[in-house]
The first five atom37 places (N, CA, C, CB, O) and aatype in JSON, in Angstrom:
{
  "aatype": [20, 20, 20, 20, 20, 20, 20, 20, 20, 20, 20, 20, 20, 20, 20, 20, 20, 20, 20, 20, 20, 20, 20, 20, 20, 20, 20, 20, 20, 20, 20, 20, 20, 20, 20, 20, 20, 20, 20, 20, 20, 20, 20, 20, 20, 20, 20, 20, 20, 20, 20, 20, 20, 20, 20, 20, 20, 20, 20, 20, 20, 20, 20, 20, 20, 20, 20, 20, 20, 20, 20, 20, 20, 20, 20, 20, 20, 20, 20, 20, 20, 20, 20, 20, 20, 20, 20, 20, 20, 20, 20, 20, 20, 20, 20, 20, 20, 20, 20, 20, 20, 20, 20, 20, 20, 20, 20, 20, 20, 20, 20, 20, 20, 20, 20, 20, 20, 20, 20, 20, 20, 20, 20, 20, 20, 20, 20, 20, 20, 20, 20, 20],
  "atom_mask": [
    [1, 1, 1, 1, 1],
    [1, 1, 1, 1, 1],
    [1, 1, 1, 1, 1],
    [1, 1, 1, 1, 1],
    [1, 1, 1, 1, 1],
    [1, 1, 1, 1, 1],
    [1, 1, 1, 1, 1],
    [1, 1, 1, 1, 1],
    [1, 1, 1, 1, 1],
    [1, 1, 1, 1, 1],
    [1, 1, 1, 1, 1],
    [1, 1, 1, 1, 1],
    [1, 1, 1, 1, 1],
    [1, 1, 1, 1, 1],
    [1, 1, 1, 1, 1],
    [1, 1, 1, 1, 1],
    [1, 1, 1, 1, 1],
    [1, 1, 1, 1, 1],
    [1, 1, 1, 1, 1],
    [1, 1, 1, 1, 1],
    [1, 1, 1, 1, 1],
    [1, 1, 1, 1, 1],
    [1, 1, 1, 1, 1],
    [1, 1, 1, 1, 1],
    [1, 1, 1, 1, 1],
    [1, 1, 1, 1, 1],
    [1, 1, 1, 1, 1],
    [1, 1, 1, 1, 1],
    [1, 1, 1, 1, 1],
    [1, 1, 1, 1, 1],
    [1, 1, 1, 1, 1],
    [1, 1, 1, 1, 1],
    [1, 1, 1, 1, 1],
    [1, 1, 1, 1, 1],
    [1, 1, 1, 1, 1],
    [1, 1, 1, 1, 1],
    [1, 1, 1, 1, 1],
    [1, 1, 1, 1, 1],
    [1, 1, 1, 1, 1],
    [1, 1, 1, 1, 1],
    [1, 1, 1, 1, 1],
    [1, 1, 1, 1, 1],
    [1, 1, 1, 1, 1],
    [1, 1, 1, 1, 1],
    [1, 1, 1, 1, 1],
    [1, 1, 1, 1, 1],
    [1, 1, 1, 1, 1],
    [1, 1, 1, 1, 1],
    [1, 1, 1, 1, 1],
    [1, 1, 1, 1, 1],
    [1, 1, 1, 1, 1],
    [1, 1, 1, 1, 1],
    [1, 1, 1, 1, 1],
    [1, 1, 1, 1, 1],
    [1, 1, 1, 1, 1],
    [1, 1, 1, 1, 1],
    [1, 1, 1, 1, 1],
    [1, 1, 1, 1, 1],
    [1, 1, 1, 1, 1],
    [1, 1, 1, 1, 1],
    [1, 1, 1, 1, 1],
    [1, 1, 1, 1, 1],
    [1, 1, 1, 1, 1],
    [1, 1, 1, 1, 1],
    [1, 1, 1, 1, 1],
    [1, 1, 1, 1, 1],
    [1, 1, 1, 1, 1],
    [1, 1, 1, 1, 1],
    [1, 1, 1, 1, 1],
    [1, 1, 1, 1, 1],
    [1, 1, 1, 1, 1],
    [1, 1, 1, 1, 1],
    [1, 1, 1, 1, 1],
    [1, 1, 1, 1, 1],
    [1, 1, 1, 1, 1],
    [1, 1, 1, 1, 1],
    [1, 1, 1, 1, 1],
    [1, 1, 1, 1, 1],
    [1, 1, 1, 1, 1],
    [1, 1, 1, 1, 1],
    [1, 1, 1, 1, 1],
    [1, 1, 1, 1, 1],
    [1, 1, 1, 1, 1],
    [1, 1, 1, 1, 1],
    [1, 1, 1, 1, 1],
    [1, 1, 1, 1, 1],
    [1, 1, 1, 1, 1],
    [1, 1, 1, 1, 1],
    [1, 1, 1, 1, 1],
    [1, 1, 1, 1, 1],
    [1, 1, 1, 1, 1],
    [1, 1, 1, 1, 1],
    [1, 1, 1, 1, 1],
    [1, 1, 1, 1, 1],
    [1, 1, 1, 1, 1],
    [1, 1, 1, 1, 1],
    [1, 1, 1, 1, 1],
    [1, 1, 1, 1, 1],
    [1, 1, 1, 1, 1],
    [1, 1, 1, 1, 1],
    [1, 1, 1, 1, 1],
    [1, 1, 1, 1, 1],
    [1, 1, 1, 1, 1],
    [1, 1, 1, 1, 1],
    [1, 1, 1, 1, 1],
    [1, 1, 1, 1, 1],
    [1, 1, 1, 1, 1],
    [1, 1, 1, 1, 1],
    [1, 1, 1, 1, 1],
    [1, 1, 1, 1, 1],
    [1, 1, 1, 1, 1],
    [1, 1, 1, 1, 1],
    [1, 1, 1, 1, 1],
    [1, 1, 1, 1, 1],
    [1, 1, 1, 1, 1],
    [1, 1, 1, 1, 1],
    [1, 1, 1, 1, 1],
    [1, 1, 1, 1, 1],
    [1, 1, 1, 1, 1],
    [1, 1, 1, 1, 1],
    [1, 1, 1, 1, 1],
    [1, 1, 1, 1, 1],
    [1, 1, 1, 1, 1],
    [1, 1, 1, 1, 1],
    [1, 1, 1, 1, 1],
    [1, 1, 1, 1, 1],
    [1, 1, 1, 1, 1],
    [1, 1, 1, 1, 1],
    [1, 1, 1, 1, 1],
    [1, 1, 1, 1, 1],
    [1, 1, 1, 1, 1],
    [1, 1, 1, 1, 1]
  ],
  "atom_positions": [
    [[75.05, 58.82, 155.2], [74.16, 59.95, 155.06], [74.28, 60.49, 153.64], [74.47, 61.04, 156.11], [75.3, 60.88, 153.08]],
    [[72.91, 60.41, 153.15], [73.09, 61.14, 151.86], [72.79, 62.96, 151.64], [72.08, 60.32, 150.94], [71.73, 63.43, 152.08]],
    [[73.57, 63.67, 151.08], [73.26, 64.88, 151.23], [72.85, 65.19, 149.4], [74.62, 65.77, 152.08], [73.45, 64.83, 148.38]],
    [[71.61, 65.98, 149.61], [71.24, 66.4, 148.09], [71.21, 67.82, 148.29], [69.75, 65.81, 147.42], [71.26, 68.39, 149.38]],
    [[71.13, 68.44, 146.97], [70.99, 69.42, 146.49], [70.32, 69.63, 145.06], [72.04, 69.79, 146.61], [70.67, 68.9, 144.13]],
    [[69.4, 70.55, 144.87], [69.11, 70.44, 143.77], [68.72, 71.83, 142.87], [68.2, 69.54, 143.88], [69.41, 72.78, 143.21]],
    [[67.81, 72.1, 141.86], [67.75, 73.2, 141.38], [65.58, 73.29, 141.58], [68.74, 73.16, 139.63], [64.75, 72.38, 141.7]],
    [[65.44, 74.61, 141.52], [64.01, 74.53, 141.98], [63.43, 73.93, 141.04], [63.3, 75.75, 142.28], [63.97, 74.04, 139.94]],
    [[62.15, 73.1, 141.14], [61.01, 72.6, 140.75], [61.85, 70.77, 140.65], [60.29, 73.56, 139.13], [61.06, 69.84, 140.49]],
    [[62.83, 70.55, 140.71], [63.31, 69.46, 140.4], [62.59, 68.05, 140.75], [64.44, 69.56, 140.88], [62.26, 67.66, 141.87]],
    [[62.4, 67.29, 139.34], [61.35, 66.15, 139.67], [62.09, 64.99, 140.45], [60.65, 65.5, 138.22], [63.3, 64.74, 140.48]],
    [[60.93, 64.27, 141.16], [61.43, 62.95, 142.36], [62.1, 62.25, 141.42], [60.13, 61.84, 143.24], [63.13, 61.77, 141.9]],
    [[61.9, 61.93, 140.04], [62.36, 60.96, 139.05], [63.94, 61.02, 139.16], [61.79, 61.32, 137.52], [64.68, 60.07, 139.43]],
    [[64.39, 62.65, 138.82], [65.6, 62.82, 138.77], [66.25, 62.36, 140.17], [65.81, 64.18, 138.37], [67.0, 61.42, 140.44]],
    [[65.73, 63.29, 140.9], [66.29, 62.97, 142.09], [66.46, 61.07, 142.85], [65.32, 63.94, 142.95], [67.22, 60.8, 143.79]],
    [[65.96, 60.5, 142.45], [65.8, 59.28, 142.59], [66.84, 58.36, 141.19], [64.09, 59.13, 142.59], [67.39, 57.27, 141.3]],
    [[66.81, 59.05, 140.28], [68.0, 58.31, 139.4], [69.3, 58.49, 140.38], [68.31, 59.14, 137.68], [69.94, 57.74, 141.12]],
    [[69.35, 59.56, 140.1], [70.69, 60.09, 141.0], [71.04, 59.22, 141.84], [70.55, 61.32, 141.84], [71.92, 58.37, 141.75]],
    [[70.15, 59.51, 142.87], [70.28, 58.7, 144.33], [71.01, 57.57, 144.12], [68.92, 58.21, 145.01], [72.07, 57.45, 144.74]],
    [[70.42, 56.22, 142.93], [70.27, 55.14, 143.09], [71.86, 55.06, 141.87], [68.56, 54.54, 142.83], [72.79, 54.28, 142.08]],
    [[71.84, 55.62, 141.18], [73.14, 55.5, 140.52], [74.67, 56.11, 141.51], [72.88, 56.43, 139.05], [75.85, 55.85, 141.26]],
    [[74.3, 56.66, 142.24], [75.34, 57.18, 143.41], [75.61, 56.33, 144.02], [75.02, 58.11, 144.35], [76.79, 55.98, 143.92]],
    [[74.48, 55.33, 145.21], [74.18, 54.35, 145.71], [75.17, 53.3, 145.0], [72.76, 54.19, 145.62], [76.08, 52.78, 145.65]],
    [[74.92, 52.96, 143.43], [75.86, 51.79, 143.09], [77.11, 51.85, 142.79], [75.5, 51.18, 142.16], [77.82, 50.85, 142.76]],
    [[77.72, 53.56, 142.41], [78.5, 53.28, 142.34], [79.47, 52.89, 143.77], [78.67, 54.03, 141.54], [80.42, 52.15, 143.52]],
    [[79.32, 53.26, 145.0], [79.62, 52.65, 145.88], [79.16, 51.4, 146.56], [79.64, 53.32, 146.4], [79.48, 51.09, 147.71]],
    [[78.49, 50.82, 145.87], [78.12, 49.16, 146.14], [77.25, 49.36, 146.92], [79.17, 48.08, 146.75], [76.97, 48.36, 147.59]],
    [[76.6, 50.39, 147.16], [75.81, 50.41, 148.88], [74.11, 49.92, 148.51], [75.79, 52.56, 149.81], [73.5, 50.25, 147.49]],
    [[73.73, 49.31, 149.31], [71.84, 49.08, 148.99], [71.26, 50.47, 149.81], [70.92, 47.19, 149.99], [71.88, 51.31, 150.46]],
    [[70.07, 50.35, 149.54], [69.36, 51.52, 150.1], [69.11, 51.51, 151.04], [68.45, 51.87, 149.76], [68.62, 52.52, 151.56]],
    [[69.43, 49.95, 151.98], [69.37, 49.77, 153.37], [70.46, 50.73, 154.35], [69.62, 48.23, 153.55], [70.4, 51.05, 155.53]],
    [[71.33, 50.97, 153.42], [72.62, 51.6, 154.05], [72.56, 53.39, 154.47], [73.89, 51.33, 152.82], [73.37, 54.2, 154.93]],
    [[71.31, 53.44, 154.06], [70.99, 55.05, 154.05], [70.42, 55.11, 155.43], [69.83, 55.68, 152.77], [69.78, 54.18, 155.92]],
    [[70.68, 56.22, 156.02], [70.3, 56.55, 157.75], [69.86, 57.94, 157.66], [71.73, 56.46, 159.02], [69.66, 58.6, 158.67]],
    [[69.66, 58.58, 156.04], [68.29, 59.73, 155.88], [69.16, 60.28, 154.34], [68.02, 61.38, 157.62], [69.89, 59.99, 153.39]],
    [[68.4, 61.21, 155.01], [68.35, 62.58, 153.68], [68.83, 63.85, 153.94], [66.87, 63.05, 153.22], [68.05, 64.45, 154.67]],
    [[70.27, 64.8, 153.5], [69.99, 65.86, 154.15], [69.82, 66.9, 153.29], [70.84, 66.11, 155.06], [69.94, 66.49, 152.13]],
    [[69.6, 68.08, 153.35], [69.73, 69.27, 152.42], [69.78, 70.9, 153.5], [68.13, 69.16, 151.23], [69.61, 71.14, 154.69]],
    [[69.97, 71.38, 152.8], [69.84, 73.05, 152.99], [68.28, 73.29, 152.92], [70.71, 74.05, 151.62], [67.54, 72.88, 152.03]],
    [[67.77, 74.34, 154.52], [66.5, 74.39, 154.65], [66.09, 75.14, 153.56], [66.09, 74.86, 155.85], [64.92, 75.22, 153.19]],
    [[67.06, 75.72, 153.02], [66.67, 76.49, 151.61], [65.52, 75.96, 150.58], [67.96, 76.5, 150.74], [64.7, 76.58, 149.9]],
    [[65.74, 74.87, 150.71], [65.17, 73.73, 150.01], [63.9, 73.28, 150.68], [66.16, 72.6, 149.95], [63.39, 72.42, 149.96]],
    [[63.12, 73.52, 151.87], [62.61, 72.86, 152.45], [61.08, 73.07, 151.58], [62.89, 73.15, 153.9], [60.2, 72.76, 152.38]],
    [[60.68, 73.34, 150.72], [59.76, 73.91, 149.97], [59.44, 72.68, 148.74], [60.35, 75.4, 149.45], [58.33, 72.62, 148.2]],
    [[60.63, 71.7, 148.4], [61.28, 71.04, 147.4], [60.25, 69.58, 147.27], [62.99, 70.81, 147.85], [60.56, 68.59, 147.93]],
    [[59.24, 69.57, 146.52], [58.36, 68.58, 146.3], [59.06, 67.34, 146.35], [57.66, 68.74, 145.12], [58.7, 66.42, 147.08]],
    [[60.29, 67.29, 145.44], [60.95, 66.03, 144.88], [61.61, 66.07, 146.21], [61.94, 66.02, 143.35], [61.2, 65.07, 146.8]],
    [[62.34, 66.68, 146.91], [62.95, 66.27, 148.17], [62.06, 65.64, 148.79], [63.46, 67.24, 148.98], [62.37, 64.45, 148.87]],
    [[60.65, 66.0, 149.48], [60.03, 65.78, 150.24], [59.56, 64.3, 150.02], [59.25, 66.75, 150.3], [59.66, 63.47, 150.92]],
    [[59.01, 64.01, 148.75], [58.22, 62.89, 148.16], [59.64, 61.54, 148.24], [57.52, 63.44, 146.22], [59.44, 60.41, 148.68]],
    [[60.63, 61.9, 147.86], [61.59, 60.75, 148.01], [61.85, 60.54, 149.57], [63.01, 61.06, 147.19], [62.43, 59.51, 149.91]],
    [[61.64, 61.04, 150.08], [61.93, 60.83, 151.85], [61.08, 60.19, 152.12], [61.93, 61.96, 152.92], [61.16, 59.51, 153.14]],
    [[60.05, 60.15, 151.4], [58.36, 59.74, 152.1], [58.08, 58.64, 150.96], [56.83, 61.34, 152.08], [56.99, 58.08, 150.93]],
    [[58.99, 58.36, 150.11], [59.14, 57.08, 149.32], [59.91, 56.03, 149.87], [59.71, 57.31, 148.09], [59.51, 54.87, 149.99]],
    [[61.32, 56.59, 150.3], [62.11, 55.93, 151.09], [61.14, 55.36, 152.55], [63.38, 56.98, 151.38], [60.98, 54.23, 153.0]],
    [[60.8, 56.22, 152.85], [60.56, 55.76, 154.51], [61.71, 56.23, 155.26], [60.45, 54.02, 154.82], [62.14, 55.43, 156.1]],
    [[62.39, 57.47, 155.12], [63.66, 57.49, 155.56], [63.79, 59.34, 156.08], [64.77, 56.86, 154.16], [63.24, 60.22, 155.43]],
    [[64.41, 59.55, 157.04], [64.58, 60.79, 157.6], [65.05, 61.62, 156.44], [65.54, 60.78, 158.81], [65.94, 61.24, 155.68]],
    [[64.28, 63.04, 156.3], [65.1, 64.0, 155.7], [65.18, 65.19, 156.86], [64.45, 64.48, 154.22], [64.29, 65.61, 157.59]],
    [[66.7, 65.61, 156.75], [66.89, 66.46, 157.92], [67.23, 68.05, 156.67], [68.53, 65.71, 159.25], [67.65, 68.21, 155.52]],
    [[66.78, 68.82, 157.67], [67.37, 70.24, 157.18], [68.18, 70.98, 157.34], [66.91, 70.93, 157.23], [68.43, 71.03, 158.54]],
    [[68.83, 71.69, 156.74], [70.06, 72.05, 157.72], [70.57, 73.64, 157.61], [71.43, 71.01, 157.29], [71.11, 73.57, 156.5]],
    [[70.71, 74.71, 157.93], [70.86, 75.93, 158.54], [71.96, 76.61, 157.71], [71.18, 75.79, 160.06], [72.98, 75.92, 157.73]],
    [[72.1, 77.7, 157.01], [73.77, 78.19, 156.64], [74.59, 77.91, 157.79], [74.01, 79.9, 156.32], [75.77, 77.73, 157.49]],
    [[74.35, 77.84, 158.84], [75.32, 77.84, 160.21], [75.6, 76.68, 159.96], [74.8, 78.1, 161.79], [76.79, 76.46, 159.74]],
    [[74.95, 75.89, 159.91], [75.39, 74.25, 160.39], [76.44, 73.53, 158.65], [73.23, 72.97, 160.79], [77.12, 72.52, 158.52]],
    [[76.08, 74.63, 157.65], [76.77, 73.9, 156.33], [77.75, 74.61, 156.29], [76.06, 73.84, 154.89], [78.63, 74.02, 155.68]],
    [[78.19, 75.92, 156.74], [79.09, 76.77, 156.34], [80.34, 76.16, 156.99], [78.76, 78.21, 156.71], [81.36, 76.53, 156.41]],
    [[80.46, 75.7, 157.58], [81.89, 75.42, 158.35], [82.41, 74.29, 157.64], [81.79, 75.05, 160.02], [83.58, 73.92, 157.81]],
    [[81.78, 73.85, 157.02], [82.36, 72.15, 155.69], [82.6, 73.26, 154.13], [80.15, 70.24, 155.17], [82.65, 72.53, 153.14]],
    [[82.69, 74.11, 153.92], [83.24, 74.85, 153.05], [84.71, 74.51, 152.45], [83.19, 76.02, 153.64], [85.16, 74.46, 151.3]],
    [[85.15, 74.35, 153.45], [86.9, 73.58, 153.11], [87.22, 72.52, 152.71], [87.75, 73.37, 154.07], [88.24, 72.27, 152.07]],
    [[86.12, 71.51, 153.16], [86.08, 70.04, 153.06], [85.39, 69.32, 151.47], [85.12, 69.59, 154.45], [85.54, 68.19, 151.0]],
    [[84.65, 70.43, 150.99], [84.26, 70.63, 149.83], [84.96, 69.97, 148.64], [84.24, 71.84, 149.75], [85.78, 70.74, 148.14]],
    [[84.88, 68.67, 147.99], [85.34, 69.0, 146.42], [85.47, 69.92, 145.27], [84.91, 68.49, 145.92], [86.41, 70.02, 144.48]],
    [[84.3, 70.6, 145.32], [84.11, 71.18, 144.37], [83.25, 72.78, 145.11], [83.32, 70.09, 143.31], [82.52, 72.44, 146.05]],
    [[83.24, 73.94, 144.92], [82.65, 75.06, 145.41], [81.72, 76.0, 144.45], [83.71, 75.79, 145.92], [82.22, 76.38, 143.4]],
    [[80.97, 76.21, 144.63], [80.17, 77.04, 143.87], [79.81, 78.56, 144.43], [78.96, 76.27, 143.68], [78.72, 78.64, 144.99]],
    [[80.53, 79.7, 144.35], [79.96, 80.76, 144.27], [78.56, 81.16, 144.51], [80.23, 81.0, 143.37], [78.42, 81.91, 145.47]],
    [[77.45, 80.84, 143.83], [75.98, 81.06, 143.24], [75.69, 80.06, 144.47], [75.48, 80.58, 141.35], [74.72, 80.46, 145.11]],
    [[76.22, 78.9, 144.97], [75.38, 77.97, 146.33], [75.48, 78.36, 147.41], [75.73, 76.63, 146.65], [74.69, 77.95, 148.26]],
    [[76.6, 79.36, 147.77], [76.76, 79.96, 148.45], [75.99, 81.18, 148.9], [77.59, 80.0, 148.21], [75.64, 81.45, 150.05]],
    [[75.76, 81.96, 147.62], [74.87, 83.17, 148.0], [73.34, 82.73, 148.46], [74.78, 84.21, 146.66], [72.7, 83.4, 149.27]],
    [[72.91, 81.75, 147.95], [71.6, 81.17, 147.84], [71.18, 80.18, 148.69], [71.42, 80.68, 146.7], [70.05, 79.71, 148.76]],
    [[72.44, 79.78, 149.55], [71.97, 78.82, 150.74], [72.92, 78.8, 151.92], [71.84, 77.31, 150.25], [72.73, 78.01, 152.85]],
    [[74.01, 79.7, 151.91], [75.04, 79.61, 152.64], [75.94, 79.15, 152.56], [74.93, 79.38, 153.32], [76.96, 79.41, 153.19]],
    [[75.71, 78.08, 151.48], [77.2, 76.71, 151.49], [77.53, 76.84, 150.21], [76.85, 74.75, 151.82], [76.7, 77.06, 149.33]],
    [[78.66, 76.71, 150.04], [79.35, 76.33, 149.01], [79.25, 75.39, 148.05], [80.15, 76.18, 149.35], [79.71, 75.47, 146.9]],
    [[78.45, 74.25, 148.68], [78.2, 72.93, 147.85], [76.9, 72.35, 148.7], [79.68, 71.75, 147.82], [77.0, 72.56, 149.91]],
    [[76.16, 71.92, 148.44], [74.64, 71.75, 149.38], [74.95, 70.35, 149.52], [72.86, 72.13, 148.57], [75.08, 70.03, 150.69]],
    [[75.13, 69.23, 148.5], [74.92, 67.93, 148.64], [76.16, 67.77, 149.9], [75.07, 67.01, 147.08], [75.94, 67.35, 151.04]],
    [[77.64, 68.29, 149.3], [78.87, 67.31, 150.52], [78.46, 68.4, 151.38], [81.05, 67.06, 150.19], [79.65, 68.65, 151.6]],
    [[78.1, 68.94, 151.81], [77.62, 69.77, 153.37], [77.4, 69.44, 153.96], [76.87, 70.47, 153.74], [77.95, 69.17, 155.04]],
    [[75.94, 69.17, 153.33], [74.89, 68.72, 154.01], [75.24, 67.45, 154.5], [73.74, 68.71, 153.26], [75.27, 67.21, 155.71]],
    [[75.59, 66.39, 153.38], [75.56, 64.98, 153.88], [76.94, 64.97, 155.25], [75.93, 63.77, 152.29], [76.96, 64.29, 156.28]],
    [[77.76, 65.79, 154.85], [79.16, 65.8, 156.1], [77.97, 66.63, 157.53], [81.19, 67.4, 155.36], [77.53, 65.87, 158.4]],
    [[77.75, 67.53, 157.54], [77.15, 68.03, 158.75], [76.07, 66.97, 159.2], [76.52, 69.5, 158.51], [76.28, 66.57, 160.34]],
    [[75.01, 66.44, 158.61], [74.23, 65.43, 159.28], [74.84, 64.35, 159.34], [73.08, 65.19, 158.78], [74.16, 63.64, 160.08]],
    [[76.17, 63.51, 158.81], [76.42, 62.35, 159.44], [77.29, 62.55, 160.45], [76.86, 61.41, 158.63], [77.75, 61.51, 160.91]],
    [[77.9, 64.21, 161.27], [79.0, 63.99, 161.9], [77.51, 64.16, 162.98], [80.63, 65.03, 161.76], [77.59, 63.31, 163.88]],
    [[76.56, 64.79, 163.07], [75.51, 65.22, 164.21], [75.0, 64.22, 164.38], [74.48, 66.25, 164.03], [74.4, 64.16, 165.45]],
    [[74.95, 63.46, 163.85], [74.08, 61.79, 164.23], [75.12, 60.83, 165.02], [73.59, 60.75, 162.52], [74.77, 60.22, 166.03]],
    [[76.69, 60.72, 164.34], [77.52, 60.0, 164.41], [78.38, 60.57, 165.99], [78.22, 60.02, 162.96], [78.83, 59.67, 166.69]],
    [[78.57, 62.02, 166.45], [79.2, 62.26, 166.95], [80.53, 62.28, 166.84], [78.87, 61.96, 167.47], [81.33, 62.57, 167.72]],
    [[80.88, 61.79, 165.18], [82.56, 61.75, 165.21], [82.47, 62.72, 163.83], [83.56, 59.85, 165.03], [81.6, 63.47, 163.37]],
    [[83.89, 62.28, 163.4], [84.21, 63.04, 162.39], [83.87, 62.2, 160.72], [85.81, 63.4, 162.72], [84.28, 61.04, 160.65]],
    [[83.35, 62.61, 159.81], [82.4, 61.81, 158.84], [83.55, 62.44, 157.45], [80.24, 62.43, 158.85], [84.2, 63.49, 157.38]],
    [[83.44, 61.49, 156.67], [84.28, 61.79, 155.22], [83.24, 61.19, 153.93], [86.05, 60.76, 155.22], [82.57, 60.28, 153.46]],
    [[83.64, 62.28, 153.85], [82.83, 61.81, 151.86], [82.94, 60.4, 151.29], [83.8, 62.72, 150.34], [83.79, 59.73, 151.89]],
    [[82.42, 59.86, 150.45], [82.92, 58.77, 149.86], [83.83, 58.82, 148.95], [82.13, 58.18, 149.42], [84.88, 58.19, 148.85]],
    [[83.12, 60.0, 148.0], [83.94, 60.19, 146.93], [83.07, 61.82, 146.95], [83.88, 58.89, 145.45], [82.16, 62.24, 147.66]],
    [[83.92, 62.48, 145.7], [82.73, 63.33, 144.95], [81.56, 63.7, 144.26], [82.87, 63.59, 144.57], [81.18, 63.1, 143.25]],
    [[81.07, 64.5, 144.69], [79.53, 65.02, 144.54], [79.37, 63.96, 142.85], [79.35, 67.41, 144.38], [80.26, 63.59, 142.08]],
    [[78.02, 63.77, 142.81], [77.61, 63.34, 141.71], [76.67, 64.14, 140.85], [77.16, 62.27, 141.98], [76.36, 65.1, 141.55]],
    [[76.12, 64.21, 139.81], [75.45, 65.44, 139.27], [74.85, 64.83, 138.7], [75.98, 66.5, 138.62], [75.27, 63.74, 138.3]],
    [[73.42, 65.37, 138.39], [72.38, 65.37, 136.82], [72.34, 66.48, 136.28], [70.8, 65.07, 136.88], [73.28, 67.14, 136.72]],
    [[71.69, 67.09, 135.49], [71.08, 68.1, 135.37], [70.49, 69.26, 135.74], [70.75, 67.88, 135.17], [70.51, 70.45, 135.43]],
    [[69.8, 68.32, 136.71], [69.22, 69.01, 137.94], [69.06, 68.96, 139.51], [68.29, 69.02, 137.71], [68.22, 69.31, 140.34]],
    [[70.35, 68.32, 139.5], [70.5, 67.89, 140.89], [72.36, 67.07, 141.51], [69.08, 66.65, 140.95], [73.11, 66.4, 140.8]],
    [[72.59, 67.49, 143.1], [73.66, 66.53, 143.54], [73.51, 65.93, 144.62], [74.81, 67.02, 143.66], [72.79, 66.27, 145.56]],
    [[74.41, 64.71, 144.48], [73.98, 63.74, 145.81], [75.32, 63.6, 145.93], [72.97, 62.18, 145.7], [76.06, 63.59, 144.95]],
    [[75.82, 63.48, 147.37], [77.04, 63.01, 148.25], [76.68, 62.09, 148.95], [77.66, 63.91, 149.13], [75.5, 61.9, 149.24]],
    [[77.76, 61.28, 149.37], [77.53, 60.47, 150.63], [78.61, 60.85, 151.3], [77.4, 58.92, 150.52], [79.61, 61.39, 150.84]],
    [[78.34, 60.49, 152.62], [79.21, 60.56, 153.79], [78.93, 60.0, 154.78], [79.43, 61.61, 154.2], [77.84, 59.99, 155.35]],
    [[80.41, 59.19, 155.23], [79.82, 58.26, 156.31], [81.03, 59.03, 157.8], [80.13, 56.05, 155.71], [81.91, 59.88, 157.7]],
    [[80.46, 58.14, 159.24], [81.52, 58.27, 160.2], [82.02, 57.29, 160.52], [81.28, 58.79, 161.2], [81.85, 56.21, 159.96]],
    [[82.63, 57.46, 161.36], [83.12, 55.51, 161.71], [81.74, 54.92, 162.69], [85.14, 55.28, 163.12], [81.77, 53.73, 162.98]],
    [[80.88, 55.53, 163.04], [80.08, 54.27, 163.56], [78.92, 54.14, 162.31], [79.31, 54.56, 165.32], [77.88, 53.53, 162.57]],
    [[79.07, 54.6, 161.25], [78.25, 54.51, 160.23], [78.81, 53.94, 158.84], [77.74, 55.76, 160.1], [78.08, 54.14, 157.86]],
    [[79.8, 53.38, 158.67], [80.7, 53.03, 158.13], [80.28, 51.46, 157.24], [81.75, 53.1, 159.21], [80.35, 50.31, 157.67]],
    [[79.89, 51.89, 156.08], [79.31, 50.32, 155.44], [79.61, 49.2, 155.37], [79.16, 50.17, 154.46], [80.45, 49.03, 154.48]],
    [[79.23, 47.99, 156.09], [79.73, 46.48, 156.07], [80.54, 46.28, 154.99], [78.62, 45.4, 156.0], [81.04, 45.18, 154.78]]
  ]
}
């Protein structure tokens, strides 16, 4: 599960470098993706929307309730993401809360959040989602 976050107006371009440079550095193809998640904060987000609908691939939304409790699990925390979406970090939230709700187990980061400019992507997998 990939979890993004980004800053408003942010273009699909960026968001799609990201993605795909995140993607390699864990060896993974784009086959390995089972959606998209973010903070409904975001649900407004052209470039979110248009890469989901490029992919062919679920983007889920997700609630301060449902990101706030991965606050701990966090690499990195942001103050300002917090006031503005509930969570502390939008990309590892998000991507930890939608792969444990799909997976039913318990889901771990790959590594840490990745960044552009204008945007972060996490991955997180569970054990029944767990890359060949």
């Amino acid at each position: 599960m990939v979890g993004l976050g980004c800053r408003r107006g942010c273009a699909l371009s960026q968001l799609r470098d990201l993605l795909l440079r995140t993607l390699a550095l864990y060896e993974l193809p784009l086959s390995a993706l089972a959606g998209l998640a973010s903070s409904q904060h975001k649900q407004a987000e052209a470039g979110l929307l248009q890469l989901a609908s490029e992919l062919q691939i679920p983007l889920y939304w997700l609630s301060p309730a449902q990101l706030q409790p991965y606050d701990a699990r966090l690499s990195q925390r942001s103050e300002l993401s917090r006031q503005l979406t509930g969570s502390a970090g939008v990309a590892e939230a998000s991507a930890l809360a939608q792969a444990e709700s799909l997976s039913g187990g318990r889901a771990r980061l790959l590594g840490p959040r990745q960044h552009n400019a204008s945007a972060t992507c996490a991955i997180a997998v569970a054990p029944s989602m767990e890359p060949a």
